[in-house]
MARNU-12029 format. One record per residue (C-alpha): x, y, z. Coordinates in steps of 0.25 Angstrom, whole numbers, plus 5000, padded with zeros to 4 digits. Example, Ala and Ser with C-alpha at 12.3 -4.5 7.8 and 13.67 -1.06 7.14 Angstrom:
<sedrens>
+------+------+------+
:    x :    y :    z :
+------+------+------+
: 5049 : 4982 : 5031 :
: 5055 : 4996 : 5029 :
+------+------+------+
</sedrens>
This chain:
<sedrens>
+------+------+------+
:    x :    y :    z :
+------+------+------+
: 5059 : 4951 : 5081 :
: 5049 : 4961 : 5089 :
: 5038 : 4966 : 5079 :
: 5048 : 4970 : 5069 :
: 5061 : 4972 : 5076 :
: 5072 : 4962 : 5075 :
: 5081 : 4964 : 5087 :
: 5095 : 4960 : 5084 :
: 5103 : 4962 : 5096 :
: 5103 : 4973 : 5108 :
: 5108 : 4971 : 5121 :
: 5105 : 4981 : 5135 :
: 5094 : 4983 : 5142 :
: 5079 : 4988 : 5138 :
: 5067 : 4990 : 5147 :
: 5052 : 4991 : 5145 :
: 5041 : 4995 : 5148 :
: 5028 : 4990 : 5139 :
: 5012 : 4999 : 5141 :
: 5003 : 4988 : 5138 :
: 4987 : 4992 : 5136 :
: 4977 : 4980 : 5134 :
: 4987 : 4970 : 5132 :
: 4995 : 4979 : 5121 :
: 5008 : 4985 : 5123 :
: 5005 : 5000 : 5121 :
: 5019 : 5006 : 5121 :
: 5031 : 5003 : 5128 :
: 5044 : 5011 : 5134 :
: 5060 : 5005 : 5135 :
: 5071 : 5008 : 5139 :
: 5083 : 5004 : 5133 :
: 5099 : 5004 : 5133 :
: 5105 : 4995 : 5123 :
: 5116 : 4990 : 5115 :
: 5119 : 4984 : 5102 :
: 5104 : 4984 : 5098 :
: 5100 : 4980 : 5083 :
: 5085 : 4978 : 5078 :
: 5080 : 4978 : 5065 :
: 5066 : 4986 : 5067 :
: 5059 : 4983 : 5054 :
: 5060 : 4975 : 5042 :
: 5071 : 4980 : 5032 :
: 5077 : 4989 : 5040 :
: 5091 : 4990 : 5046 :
: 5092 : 4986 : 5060 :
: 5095 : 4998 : 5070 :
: 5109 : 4995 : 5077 :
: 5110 : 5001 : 5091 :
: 5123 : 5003 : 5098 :
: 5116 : 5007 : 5108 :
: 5103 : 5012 : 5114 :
: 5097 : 5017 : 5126 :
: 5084 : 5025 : 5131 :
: 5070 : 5025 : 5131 :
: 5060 : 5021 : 5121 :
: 5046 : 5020 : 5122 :
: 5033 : 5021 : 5113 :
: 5017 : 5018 : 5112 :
: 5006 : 5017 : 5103 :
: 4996 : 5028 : 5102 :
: 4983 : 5025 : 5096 :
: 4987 : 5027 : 5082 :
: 5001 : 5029 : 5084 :
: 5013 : 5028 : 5094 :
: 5022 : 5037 : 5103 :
: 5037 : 5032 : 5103 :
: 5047 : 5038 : 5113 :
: 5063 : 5038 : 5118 :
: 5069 : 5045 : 5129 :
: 5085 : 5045 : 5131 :
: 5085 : 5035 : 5118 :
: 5100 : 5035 : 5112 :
: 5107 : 5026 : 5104 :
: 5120 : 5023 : 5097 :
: 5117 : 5015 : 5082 :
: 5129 : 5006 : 5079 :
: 5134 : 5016 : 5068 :
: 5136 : 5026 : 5080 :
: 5124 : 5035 : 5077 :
: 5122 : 5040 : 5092 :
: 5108 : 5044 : 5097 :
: 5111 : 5055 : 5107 :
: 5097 : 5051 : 5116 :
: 5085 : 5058 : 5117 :
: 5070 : 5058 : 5119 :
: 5060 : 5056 : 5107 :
: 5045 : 5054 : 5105 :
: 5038 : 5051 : 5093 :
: 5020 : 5050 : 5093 :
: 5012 : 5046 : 5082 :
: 4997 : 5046 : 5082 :
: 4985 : 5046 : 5074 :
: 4990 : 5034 : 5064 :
: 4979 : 5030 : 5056 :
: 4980 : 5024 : 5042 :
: 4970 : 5030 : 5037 :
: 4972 : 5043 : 5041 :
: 4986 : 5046 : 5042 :
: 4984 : 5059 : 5043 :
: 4979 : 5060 : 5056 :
: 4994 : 5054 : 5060 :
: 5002 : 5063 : 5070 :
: 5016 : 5063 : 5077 :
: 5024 : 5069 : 5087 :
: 5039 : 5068 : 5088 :
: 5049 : 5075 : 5100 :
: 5062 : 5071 : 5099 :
: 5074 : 5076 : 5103 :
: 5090 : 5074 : 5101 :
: 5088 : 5069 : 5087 :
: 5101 : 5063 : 5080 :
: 5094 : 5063 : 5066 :
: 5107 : 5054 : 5059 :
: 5103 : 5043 : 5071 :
: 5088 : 5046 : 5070 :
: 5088 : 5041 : 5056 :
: 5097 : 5030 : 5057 :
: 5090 : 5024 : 5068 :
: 5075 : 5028 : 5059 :
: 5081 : 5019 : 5046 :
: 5080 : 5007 : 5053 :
: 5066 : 5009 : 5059 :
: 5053 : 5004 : 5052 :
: 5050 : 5020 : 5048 :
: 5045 : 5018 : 5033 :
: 5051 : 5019 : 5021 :
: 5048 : 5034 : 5018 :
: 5055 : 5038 : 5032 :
: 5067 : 5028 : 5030 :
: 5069 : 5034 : 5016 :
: 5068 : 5049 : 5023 :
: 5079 : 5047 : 5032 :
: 5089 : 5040 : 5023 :
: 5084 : 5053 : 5013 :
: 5088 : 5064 : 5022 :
: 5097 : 5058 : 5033 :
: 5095 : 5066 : 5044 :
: 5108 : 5072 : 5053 :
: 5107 : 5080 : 5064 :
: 5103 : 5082 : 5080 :
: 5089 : 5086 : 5083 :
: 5087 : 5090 : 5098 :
: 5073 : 5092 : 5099 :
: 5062 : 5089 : 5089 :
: 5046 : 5089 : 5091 :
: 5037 : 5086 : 5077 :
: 5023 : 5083 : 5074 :
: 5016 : 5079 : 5062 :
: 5000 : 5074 : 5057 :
: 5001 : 5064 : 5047 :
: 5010 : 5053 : 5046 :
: 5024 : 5052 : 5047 :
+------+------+------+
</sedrens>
């Protein structure tokens, strides 16, 4: 149990690297190629399943915020949704409870499976208002290529 995840089971091979600033990690960058990997990511929710996973994924704080990354990231869930692989960034800055309003973010993505992007986004500590979204709408589809902006939070 890692801050929150609890790692059932996984086999393969992962590599990292770790950026450490006075003492601190600061962000991080893996690469991975697994198998049969299943973790519980938050309390209450179901664990993700993975057939299979391979790619790069990376992230690091941001004073009052994070950038998170992946690059050739594919995956296979055990109920045989396939991600096709792709690259996707996400950057939130400016989080300050007092001011949410001064929250911004950024998100590029592209080769979206929507059906795969949902299923994978209930089983991640997201909040309930996002969880209830996606069950609402169930989103289908492919996107190829997406780049969004907003102010405010999420």
């Amino acid at each position: 149990d890692i801050d929150g995840i609890d790692v059932v089971g996984g086999r393969g091979a992962l590599r990292a690297w770790l950026d450490v600033r006075r003492g601190e990690v600061a962000g991080g960058t893996a690469d991975v190629a697994l198998a049969d990997v299943e973790a519980a990511l938050g309390a209450g929710l179901e664990p993700l399943a993975l057939a299979a996973v391979a790619g790069r994924v990376g992230g690091r704080g941001l004073d009052g915020g994070f950038e998170a990354s992946t690059q050739g990231l594919q995956f296979r869930t055990r109920d045989g949704l396939r991600w096709p692989g792709g690259n996707a960034t996400v950057r939130v800055t400016g989080r300050d409870p007092a001011a949410p309003e001064r929250e911004q973010g950024e998100l590029r993505a592209d080769r979206l499976d929507l059906a795969a992007l949902s299923q994978i986004a209930s089983r991640l500590p997201l909040g309930a208002p996002l969880h209830a979204a996606l069950g609402r709408y169930g989103p289908r589809g492919i996107v190829q290529e997406v780049q969004a902006g907003w102010r405010g939070p999420v």
